[in-house]
N, C-alpha and C positions, 0 to 999 in steps of 0.2 A: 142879511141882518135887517134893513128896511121891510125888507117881508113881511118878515117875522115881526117887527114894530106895529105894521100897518096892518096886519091881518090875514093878511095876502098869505102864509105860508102856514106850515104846519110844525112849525120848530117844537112846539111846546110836547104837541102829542106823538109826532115822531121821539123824541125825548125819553117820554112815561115809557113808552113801548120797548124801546130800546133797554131799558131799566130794566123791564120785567124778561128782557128776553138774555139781560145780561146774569143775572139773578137766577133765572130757571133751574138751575142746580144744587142751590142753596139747601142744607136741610128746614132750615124755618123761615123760609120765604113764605111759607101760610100764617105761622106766627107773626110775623112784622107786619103784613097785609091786615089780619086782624085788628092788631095792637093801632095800624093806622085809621084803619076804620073807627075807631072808638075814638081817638087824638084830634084827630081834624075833622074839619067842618064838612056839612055834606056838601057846599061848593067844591071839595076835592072828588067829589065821587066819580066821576066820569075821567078823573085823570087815575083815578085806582083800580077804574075799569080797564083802563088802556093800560097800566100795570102788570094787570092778571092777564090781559090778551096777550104783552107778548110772553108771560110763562109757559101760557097752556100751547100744546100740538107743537107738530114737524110743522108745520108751515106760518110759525109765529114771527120766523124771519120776514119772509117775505109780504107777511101784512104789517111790518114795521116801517119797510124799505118803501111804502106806499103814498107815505107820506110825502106831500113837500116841503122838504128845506134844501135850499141852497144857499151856499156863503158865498159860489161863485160874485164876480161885480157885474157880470155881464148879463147876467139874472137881477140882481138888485137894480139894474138901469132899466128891465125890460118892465122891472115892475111901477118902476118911478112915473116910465113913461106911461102905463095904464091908467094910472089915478087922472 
């Protein structure tokens, strides 16, 4: 969670990814993708990118999972101790 606060982790876009990989089956998961494009600002675009990455292909798991987020505490201390 300090990670994720500090920078240090990938919570956010691991997150979008997971989203579009949970979604993937959806019939209008290209309709809401559109509709969002239009709704929010293009500071969201790069997290609607990472949406659409994990929809598309068989291997949209595992560029999800590539991400770093850990909730562990023992990862949150390693990262305390880095700063």
């Amino acid at each position: 969670m300090f990670g994720a606060v500090l920078g240090k982790q990938e919570c956010w876009e691991k997150s979008a990814c997971f989203l579009g990989w949970r979604t993937r089956w959806f019939a209008a998961k290209e309709l809401v993708l559109l509709m969002a494009e239009k709704v929010l600002p293009e500071t969201w675009e790069s997290t609607l990118d990472l949406v659409r990455e994990g929809m598309e292909g068989e291997r949209a798991f595992e560029r999800c999972v590539q991400f770093n987020c850990s909730t562990s505490r023992q990862q949150q201390i390693i990262e305390i101790e880095e700063r």
